[in-house]
PLY file of the C-alpha trace (Angstrom):
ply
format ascii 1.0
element vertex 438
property float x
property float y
property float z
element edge 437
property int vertex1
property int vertex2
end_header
23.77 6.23 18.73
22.30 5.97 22.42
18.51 4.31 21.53
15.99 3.76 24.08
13.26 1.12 22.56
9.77 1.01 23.69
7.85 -2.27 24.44
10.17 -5.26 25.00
8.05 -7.34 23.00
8.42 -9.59 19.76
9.47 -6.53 17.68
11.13 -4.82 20.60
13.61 -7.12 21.82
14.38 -8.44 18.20
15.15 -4.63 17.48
17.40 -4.36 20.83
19.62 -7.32 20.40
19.79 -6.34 16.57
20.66 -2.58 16.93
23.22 -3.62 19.95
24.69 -5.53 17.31
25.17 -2.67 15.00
26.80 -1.13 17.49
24.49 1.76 19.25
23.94 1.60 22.89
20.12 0.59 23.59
17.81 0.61 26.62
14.81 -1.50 26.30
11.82 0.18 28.26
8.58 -1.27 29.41
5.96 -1.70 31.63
6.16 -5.24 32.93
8.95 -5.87 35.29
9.48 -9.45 34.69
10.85 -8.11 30.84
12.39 -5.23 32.30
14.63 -8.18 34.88
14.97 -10.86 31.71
16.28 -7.91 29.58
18.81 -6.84 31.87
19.76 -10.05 33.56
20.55 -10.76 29.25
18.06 -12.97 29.03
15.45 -12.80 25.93
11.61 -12.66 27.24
10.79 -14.24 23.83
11.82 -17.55 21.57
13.38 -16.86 18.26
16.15 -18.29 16.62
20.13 -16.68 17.42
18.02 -13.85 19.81
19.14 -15.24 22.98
22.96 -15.03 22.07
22.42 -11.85 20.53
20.52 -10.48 24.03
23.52 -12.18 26.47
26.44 -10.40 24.28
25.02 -7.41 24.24
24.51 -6.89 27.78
27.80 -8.40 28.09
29.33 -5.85 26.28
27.49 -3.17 28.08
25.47 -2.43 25.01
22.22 -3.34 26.56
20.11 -2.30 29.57
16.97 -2.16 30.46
14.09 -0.19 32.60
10.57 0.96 33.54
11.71 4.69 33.91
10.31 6.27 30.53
11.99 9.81 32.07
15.62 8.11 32.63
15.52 6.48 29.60
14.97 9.52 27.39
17.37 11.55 29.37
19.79 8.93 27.97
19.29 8.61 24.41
18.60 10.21 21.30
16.21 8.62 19.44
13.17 6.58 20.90
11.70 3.49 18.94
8.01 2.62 19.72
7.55 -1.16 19.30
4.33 -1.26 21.58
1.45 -4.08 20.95
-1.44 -2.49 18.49
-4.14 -5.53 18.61
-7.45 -5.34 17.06
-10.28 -3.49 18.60
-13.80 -5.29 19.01
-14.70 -3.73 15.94
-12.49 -4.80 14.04
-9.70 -1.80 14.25
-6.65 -0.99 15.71
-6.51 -0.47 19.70
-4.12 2.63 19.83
-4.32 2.64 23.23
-0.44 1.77 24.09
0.64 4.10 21.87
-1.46 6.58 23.59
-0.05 6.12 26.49
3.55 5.66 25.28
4.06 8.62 22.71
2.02 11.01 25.76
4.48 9.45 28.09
8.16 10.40 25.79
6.61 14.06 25.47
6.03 14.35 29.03
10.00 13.59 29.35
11.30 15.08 26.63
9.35 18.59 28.13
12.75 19.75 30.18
15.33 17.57 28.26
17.87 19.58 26.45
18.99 19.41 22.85
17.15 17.60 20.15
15.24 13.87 20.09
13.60 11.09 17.73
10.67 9.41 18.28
10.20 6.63 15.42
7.10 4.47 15.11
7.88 0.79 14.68
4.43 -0.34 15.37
1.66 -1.33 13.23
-0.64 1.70 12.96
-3.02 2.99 9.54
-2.26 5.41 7.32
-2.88 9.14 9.04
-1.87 7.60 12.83
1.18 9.67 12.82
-0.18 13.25 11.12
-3.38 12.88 13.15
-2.85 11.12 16.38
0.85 10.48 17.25
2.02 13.85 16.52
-0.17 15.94 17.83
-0.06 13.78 21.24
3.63 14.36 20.89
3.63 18.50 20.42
1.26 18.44 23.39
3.09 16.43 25.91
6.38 18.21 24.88
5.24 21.42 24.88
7.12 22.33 21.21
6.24 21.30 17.35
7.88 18.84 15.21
10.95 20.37 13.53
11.34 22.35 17.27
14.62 20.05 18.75
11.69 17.37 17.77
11.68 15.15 15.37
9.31 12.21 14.07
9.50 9.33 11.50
7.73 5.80 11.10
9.89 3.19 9.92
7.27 0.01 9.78
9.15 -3.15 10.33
9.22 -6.34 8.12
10.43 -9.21 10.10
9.10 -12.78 10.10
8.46 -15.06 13.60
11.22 -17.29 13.27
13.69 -15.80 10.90
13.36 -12.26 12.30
16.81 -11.89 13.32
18.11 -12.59 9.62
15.50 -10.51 8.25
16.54 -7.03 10.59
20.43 -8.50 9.12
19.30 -8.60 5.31
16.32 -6.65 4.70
14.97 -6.00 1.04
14.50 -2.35 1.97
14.72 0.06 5.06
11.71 2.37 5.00
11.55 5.33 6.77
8.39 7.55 6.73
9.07 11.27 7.46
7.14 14.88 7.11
7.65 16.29 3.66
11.34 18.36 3.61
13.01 16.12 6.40
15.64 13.56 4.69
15.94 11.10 7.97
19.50 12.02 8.18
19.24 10.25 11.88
17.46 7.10 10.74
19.50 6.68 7.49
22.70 6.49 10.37
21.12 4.70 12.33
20.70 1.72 9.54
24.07 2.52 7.61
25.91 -0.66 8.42
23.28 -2.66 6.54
23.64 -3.24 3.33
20.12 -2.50 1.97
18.35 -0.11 0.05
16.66 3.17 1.91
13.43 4.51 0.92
12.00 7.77 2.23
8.28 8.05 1.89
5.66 10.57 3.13
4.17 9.56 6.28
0.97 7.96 5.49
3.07 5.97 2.55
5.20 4.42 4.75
2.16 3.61 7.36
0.16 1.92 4.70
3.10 -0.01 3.46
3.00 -2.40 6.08
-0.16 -2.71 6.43
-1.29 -3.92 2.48
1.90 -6.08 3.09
0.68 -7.93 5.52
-3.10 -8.28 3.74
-1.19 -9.00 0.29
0.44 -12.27 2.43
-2.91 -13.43 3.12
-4.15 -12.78 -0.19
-1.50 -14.92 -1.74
-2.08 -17.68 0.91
-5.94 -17.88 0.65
-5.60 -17.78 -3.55
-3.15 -20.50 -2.65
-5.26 -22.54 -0.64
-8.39 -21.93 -2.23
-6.84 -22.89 -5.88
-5.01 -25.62 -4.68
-8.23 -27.01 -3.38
-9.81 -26.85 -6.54
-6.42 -28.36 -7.99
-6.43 -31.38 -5.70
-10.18 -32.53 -6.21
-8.90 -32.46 -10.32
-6.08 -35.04 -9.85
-3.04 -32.14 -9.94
-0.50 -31.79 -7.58
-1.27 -28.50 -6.46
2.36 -27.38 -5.42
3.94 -28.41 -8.04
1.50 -26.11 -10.04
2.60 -23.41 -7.89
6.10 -24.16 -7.96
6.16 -23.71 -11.76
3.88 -20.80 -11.59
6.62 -18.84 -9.70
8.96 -20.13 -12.14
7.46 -17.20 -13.84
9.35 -13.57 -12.86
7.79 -11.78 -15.51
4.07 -11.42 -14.63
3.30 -14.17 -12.09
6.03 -13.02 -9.38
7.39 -9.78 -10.16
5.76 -6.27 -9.90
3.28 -6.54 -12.82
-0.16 -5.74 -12.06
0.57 -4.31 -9.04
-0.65 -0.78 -9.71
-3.65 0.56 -8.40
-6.19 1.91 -11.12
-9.29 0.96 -13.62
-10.54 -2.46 -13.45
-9.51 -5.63 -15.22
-10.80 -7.01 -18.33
-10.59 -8.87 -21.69
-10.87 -12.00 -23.29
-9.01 -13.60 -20.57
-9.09 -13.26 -16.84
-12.52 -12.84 -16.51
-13.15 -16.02 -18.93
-10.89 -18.16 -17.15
-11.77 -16.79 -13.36
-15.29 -18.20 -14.45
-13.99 -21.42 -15.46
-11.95 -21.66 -12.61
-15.19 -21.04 -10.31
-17.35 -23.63 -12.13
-14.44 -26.26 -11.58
-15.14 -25.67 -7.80
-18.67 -25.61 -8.33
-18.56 -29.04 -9.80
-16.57 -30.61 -6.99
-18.38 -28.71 -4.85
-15.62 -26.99 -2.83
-16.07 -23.79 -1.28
-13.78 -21.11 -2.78
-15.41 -17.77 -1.04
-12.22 -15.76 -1.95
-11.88 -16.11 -5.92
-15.78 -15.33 -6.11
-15.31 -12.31 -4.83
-12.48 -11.21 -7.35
-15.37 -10.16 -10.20
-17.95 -8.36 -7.64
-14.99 -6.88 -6.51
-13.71 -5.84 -10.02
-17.52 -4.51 -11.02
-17.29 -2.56 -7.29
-14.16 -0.77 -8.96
-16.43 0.63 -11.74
-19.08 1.74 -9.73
-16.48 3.85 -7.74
-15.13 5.12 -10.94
-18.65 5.65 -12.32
-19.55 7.50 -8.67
-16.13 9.72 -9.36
-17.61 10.83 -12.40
-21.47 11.36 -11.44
-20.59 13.57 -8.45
-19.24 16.52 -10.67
-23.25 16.36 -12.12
-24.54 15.42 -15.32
-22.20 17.37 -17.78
-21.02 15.95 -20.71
-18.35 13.11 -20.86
-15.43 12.43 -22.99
-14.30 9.16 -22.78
-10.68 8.24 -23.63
-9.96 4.47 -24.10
-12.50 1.62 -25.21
-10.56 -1.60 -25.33
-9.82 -3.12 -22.26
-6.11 -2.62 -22.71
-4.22 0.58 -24.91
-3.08 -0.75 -28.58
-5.44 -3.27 -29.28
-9.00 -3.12 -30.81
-10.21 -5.46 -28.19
-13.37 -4.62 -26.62
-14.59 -8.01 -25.39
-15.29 -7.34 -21.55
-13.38 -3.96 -21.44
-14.50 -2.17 -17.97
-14.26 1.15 -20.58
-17.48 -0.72 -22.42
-19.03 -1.26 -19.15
-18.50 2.34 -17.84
-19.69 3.78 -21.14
-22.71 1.90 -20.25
-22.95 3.29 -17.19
-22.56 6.70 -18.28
-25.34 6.00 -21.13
-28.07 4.39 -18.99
-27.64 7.48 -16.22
-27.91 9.65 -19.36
-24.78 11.38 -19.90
-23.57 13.16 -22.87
-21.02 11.04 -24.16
-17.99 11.03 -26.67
-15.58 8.40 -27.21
-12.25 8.22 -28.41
-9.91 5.62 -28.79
-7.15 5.25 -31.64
-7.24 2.00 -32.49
-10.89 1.22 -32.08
-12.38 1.47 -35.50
-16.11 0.53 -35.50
-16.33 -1.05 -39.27
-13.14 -2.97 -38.85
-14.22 -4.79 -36.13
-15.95 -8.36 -36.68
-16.28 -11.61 -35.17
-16.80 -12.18 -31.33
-15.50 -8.78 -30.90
-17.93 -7.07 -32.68
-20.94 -9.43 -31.58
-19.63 -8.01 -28.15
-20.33 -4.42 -28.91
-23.32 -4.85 -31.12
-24.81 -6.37 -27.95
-23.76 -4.19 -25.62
-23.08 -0.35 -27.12
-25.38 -1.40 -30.56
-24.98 2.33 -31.07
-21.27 2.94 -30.43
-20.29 4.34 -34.19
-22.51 7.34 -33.29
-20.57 8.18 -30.12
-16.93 7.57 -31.41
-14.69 10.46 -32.46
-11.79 10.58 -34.93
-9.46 13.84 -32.15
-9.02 14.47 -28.86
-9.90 17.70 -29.79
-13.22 16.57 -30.95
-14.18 14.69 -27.87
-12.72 17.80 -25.75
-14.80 20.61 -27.83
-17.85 19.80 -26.08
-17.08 18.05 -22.84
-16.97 19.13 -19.43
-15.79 16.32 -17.76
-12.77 13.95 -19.66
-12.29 10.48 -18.00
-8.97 9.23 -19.40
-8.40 5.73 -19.82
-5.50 5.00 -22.21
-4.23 7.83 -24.11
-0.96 6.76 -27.30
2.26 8.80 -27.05
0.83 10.50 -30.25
-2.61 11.43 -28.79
-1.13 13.04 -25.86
0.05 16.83 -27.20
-3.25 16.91 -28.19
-4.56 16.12 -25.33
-2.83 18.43 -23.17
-3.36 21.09 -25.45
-7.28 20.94 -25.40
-7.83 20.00 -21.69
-7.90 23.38 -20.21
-11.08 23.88 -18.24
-12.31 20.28 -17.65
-12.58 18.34 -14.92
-10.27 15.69 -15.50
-10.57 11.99 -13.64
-7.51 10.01 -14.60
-7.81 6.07 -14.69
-4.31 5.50 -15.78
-1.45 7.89 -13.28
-0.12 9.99 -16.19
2.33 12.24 -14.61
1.65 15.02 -17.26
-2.10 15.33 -15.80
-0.94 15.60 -12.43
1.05 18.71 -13.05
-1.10 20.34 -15.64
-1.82 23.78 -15.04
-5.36 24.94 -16.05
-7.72 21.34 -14.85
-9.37 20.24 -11.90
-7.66 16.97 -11.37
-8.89 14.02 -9.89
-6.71 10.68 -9.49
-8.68 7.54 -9.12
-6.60 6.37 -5.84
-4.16 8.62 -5.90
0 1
1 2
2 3
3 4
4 5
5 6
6 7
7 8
8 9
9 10
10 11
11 12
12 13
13 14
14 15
15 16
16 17
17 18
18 19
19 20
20 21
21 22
22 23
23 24
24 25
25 26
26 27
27 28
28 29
29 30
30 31
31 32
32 33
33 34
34 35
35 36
36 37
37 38
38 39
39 40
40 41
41 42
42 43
43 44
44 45
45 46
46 47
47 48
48 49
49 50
50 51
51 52
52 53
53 54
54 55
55 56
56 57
57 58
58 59
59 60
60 61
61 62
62 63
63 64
64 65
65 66
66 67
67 68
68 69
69 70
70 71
71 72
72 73
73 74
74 75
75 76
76 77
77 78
78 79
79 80
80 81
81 82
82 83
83 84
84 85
85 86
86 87
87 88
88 89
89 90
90 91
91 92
92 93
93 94
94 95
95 96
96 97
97 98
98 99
99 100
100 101
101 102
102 103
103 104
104 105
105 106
106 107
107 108
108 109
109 110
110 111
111 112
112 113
113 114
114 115
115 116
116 117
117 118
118 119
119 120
120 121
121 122
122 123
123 124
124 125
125 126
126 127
127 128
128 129
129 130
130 131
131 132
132 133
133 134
134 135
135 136
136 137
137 138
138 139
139 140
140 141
141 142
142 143
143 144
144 145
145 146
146 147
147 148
148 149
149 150
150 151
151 152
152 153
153 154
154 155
155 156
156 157
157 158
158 159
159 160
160 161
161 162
162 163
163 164
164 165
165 166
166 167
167 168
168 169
169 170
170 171
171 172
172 173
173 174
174 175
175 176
176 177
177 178
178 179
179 180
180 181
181 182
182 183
183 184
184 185
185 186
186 187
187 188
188 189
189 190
190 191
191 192
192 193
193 194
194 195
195 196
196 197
197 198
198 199
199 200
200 201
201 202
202 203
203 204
204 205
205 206
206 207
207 208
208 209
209 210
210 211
211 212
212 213
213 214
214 215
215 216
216 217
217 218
218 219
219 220
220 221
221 222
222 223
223 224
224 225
225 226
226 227
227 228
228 229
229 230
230 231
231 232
232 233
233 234
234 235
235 236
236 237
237 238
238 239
239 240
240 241
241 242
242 243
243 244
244 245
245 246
246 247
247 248
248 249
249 250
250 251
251 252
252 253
253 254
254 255
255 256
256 257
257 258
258 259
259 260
260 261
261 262
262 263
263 264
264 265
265 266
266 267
267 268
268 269
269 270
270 271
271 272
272 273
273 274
274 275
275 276
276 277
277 278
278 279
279 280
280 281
281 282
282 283
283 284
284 285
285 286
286 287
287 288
288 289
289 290
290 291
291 292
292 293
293 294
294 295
295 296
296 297
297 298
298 299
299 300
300 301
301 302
302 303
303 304
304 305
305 306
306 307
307 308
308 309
309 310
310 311
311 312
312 313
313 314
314 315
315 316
316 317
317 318
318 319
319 320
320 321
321 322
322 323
323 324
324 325
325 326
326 327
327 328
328 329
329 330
330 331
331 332
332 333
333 334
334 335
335 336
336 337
337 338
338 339
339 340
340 341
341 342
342 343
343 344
344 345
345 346
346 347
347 348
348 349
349 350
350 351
351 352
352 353
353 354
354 355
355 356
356 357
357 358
358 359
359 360
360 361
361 362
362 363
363 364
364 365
365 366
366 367
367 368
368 369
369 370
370 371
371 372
372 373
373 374
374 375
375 376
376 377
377 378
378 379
379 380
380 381
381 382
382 383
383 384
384 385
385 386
386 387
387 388
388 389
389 390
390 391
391 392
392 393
393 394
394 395
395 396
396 397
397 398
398 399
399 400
400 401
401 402
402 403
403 404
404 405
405 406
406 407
407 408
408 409
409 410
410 411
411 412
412 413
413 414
414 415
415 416
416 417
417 418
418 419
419 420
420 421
421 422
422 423
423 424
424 425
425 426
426 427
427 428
428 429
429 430
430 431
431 432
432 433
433 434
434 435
435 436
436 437
């Protein structure tokens, strides 16, 4: 395809020599002359490994040009990348002014060009830039609506400063963000010749992919650093810890736990994140990022609790006690905590949970509850139905595969806050449904 890349920058002329290679014809565009002259004299304006071969052959080949005309340069391809700098504002946010300028300047040129065109976000921008910003910028300066010979799609890229050229050549995924009914056809041809998976993903998906990415990086490197701090003051060779920690694919590196919902708890991780913080404490080492993992696991129940309190005091049913579906283990379950909540704000509350049985339990687990819910046999239920018939509002945990006919059968009418993703609330019928962060 004939692609005309804006911003001949780290992600710009990585993408330039890399889609030359594939094959498509490719103007870089940009502001700055001295680019525009390196560019086309094939000559990389950046350092990164195999990118100044890549950059001579494909000018060589006449796969490559570059220019500063934005109109020319649209009047010659199909599809625009936009792989302009988004830095941080003063406060903290993301200076959109490039792509401002860039997105208002490919509508003014696409205004008399005939036939259809692409514009495809390859910068860094939040969720909602392309619905409420880009697009809209776009329609205006072109003077017709997505869908109209117009077409837009974000496809975030995931390369590394020093291996990016092998990482555009052997991505784990291509992802292409694009408005609900539109299957990328364009994009998905544009990336055919490598061999990776392709996921299309509503807009603000594929926006916020690359963004919790790059903040899940920095979480891994500060729990790094901070525990191998710790580590180190204790005598232990802190990467070989790690390096046998990741020897685990199962839970330690692998998808597990990665799903957004109701806070942690149990006998466990908050036992042994305490532990862990009163090692530092003794050595005195500063480890500001694993103290805030338990404020920021209690902040999850407020916002669950606040989900809850702003449909008014009506009465609760609660579904799930133990911090994890299938046990009776109630020792620092967040569903304890929120019942407490609910309780101390004065809610009407009724509990269910099929394996919590208030006689059976004993030991630590029951000096747990006794202490914190000392009247919790009163507020337990034996149905679904009976914590339904005289709810308003159902907050569902953890629901068993046997519990759940009921469930569904008895929820009509309530307003339903689900901490767990069950597809069958999503797409029930007669509730007013309400996700926890989804």
């Amino acid at each position: 395809m004939r692609i005309s890349v804006f911003g001949i920058g780290y992600v710009g002329v990585v993408s330039c020599g890399c889609l030359a290679e594939l094959g498509h014809e490719v103007i870089g565009v940009d502001v700055t002359p001295e680019k525009v002259a390196l560019l086309a004299g094939g000559r990389s304006p950046i350092v990164e490994e195999e990118i100044d071969h890549l950059i001579a052959d494909a000018v060589a080949k006449g796969r490559l040009t570059a220019t500063a005309d934005v109109a020319d340069a649209v009047a010659r391809t199909e599809v625009s990348f936009i792989s302009v700098g988004t830095p941080s504002a003063a406060d903290g946010s993301v200076a959109l002014g490039a792509v401002d300028n860039v997105v208002a300047s490919i509508g003014r040129a696409l205004r008399d060009k005939p036939g259809s065109h692409a514009v495809v976000m390859r910068s860094t921008v939040p969720p909602g830039t392309g619905e409420d910003r880009v697009i809209p910028i776009l329609e205006q300066a072109a003077g017709r609506k997505i869908g109209d010979r117009l077409y837009y799609y974000s496809n975030p890229e995931f390369l590394r400063e020093g291996s990016s050229v092998k990482d555009f050549r052997a991505p784990p995924f291509t992802l292409i963000g694009a408005p609900e009914g539109d299957d990328a056809a364009m994009l998905r041809a544009i990336y055919a010749p490598i061999a990776a998976p392709v996921h299309v993903a509503p807009l603000r998906v594929a926006e916020s992919v690359k963004h919790i990415s790059n903040v899940y990086h920095a979480v891994k490197l500060a729990f790094a650093n901070e525990a191998g701090a710790i580590l180190s003051s204790y005598g232990v060779d802190a990467r070989e810890a790690f390096r046998l920690l990741c020897e685990d694919r199962v839970l330690n590196v692998s998808p597990a736990y990665l799903r957004p919902g109701f806070a942690f708890g149990g006998s466990c991780l908050p036992k042994d994140i305490r532990s862990f913080l009163a090692l530092a404490e003794d050595r005195n080492i500063a480890a500001p990022f694993l103290k805030n993992v338990l404020p920021s696991n209690i902040a999850n129940i407020d916002r669950t609790f606040e989900a809850i309190a702003r449909h008014g005091r009506q009465p609760v049913s609660l579904f799930g006690l133990a911090f994890k579906q299938g046990t009776d283990d109630l020792r620092e379950s967040p569903f304890v905590q929120l019942a407490e909540r609910l309780l101390g704000k004065g809610f009407d509350l009724r509990i269910y949970d099929r394996f919590v049985q208030v006689a059976r339990l004993m030991g630590s687990n029951r000096a747990y509850i006794e202490r914190e819910i000392p009247h919790l046999e009163r507020l337990m239920v034996i149905s679904p139905e009976a914590a339904l018939s005289s709810s308003r509002i159902a907050v569902i945990g953890h629901v068993s595969a046997e519990d759940r006919p009921a469930l569904l059968a008895a929820l009509s009418g309530h307003i339903v806050i689900d901490l767990a993703g069950i597809a069958e609330l999503r797409a029930h019928p007669g509730i007013d449904y309400h996700g926890l962060c989804w």
